[in-house]
N, C-alpha and C positions, 0 to 999 in steps of 0.2 A: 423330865422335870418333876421335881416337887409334888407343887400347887400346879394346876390348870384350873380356867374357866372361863365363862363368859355371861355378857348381860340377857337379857332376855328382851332390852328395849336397848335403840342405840342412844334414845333420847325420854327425858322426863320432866315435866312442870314440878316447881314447888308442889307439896303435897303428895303428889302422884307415887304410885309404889314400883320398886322394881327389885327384879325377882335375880339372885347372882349364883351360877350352876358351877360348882366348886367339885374339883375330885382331889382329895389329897392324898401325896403317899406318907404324910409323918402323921404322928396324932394330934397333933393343936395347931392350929395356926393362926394368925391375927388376919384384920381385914379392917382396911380407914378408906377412909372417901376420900378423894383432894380434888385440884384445879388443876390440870396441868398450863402450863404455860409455855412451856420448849420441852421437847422431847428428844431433841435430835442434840445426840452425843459425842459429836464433832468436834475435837479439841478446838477447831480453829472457828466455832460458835460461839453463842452466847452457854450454851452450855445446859443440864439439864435443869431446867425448875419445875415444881409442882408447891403449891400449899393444901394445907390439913385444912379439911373442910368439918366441923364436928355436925356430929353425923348419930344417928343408933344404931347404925353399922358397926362401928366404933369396937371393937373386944376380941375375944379370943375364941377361937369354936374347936371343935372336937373333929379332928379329919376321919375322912372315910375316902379309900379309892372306891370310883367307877370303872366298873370296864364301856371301852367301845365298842358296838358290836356292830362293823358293818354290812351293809348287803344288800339290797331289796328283793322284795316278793311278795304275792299273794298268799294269804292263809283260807283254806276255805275249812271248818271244825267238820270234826268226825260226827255226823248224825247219822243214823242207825234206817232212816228209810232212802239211803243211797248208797247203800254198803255192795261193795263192785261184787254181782253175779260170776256165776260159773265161767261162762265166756263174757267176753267184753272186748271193748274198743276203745280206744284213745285219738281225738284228731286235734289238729291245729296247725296254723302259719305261724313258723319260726324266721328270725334275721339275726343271724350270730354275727357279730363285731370282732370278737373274737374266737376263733373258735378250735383256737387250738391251747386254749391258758387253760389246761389241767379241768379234769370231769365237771361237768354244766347241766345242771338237772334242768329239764324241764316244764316235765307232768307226773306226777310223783304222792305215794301214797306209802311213804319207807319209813324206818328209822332203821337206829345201828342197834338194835337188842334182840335181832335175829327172830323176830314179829313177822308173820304173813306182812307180806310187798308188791307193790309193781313199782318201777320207776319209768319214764323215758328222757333220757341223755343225751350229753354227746360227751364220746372217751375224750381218753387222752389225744388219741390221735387225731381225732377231728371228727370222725363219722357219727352217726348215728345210731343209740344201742336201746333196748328195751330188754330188762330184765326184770324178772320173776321170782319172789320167796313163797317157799308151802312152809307149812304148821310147824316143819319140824326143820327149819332153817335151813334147808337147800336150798342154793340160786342156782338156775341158770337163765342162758340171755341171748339174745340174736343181736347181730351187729348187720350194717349196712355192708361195710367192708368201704364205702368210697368216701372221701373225707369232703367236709362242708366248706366251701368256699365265706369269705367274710363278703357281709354288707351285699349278700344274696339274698333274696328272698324265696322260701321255700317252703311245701306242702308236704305235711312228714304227716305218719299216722303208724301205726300197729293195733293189731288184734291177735286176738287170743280166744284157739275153741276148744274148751276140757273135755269132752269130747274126747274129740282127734288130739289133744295137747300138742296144737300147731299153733306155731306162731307166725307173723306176718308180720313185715315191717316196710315202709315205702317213705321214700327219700327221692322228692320231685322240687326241682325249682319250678319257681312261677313261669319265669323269661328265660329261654336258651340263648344267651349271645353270640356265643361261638361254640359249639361244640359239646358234648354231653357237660356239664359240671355238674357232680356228684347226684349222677343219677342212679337213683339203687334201689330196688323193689328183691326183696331176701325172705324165703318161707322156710321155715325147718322145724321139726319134733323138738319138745322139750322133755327133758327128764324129771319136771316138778306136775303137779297136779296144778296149782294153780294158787292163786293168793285170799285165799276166803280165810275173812274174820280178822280183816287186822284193824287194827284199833288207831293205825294213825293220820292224821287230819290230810287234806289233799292242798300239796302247795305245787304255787307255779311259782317255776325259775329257781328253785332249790328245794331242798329236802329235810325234813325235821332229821333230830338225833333222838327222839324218845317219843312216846304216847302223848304226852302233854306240856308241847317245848313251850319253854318261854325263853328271856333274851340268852346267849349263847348257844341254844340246842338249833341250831340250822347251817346247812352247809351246802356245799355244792353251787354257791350262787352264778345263776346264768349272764351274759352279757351281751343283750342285744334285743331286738324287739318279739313280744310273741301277740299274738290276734289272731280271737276268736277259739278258744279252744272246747274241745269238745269230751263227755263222755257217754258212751253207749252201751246198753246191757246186753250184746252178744256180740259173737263174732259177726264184724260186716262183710257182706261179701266184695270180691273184687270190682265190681259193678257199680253197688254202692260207693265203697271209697272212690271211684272215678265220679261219683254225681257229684259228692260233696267238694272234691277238686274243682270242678268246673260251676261249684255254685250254689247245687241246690239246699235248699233250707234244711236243715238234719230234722223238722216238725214231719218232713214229707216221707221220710222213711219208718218205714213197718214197725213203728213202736219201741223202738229198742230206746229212745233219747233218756239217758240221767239228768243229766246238767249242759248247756248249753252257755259259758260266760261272755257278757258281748261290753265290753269296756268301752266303748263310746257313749255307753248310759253313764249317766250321773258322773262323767266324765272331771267334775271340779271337785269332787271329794274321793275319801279313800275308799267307798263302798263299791264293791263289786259285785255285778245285776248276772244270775240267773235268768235266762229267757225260758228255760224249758216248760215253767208250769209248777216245778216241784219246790222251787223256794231254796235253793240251797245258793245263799247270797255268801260271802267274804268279804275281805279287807285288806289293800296296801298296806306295807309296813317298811317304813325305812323310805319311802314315799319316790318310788319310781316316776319315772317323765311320764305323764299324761298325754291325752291328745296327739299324740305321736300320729305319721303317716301309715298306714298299715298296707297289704301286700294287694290292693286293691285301688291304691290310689291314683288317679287318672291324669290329676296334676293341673286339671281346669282350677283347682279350687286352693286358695291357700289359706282359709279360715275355716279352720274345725269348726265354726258354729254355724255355718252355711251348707257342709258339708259332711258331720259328723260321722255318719257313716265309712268314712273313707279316713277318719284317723281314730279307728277304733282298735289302736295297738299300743301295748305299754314297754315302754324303753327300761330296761332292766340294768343292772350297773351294782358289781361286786362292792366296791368302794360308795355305795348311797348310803347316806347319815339324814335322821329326822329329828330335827331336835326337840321336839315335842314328846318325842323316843327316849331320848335323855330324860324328862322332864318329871314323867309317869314311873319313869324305873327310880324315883328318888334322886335324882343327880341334884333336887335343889336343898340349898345346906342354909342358905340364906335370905328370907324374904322381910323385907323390912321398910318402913316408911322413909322417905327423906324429907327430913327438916331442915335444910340445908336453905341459907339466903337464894332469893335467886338470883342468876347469872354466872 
């Protein structure tokens, strides 16, 4: 089409303002108020009416298209007193919905201009992969090899020791119902040194396209829930990644903690809480499901506010639109008073 848009209120008092998100594709277009009275265009109806309401809305404006951009995810910005060490770690509870719709970032510190990286994914084919950029734009990457079943809940992590330039990666469901399902703990040498100095922000659930993305530079959006994710400054040992699976507080382990994000905080806005100490908070964008169930939930309780700890996971969804998102990127073309009688 043309013209799109829409109100920002579905309803308004005499007086009252309301605000109309216009994307055009030609360069002028008009805009009138009216009443409608019949909308349904059913030969064997009354048929359509509307009247002109005069209005200040009333004239001609100058089109501009908007793009859509959709997806949701966390932003957490590039600050310089968590920039990922030598060795490191990555943890968190994943629930892929879909997990086989084409590469689903995670936990993720990339873009596409061949910039020191780490990412952790899940490929095409469904499993789990952690991959690696050094300075001078080589990747390489370990895969699980076993693919992730949907609407499982699961304990994934990897580490990395430059060092030994070993990596490690573990793919553990929470609950065995029947049978292994994609259980995979995979170690192998890399042939990069490791991801030091890269300059791009750390998202969850997809991955920037540049140093400094704004709307279109993100890709890879994930689908499904993640809680609780973790980053830590060395490589953990096998032991450890078994505490933190079974429980224990990542504060309890030998200092290595960066960022620790626990989204059952402040759980009714888009701010996202750092636990660890160091302040490294974020932000939803494109405004993923809150209070969601996470891989811990017991099922006595079915109000987040009794129980927040236990819906302290955020439901992720490629197709999430924020229209507030629209709003800030200039989508409004028209804001204007209505003088309009009322009724």
């Amino acid at each position: 089409m043309d013209v799109v848009g829409y109100a920002d209120r579905l309803s308004v008092r005499q007086g009252e303002k309301i605000r109309f998100m216009v994307s055009s594709g030609v360069d002028t277009y008009k805009a009138s108020l009216v009443r409608l009275q019949h909308g349904d265009l059913n030969p064997a109806g009354p048929g359509f009416k509307a009247h002109p309401i005069q209005s200040s809305v009333e004239g001609s404006y100058t089109g501009r298209e908007q793009q859509l951009f959709s997806g949701s995810y966390v932003m957490i910005p590039n600050v310089p007193k968590w920039h990922v060490p030598e060795s490191f770690s990555l943890q968190t509870w994943i629930y892929p919905t879909i997990p086989h719709k084409g590469t689903q970032d995670l936990l993720t510190q990339w873009n596409e201009h061949k910039n020191p990286g780490y990412r952790l994914f899940i490929t095409e084919d469904g499993d789990l992969a952690f991959s690696i950029r050094d300075a001078e734009g080589r990747i390489d990457q370990i895969r699980t090899g076993a693919a992730l079943e949907k609407s499982i809940w699961y304990f994934v992590a990897c580490t990395f020791d430059r060092e030994r330039r070993v990596a490690k990666i573990y793919q553990l469901p929470v609950t065995i119902w029947s049978g292994e399902v994609g259980v995979s703990v995979v170690e192998r040498k890399l042939e990069v040194m490791g991801p030091f100095g890269s300059r791009s922000p750390f998202v969850i659930g997809a991955h920037s396209l540049s140093t400094n993305p704004g709307k279109g530079d993100i890709a890879g959006y994930f689908n499904g829930k993640i809680d609780s994710p973790r980053l830590f400054r060395r490589a953990l040992t096998s032991d450890e990644i078994e505490a933190l699976r079974v429980g224990v507080s990542p504060e309890k382990l030998d200092g290595p903690l960066v960022a620790a994000w626990d989204f059952s905080q402040k759980i009714n806005s888009r701010f996202i809480t750092d636990i660890s100490g160091n302040e490294i908070h974020g932000w939803t964008v494109n405004m993923p499901t809150r209070a969601v169930t996470g891989y811990n939930w017991t099922g006595r309780e079915t109000d987040f506010k009794q129980a927040p700890h236990e819906y302290g996971a955020i439901h992720f969804h490629d197709d999430d639109l924020e229209a507030l998102t629209l709003i800030a990127e200039g989508f409004v073309l028209i804001e204007d008073q209505i003088e309009s009688e009322r009724g």
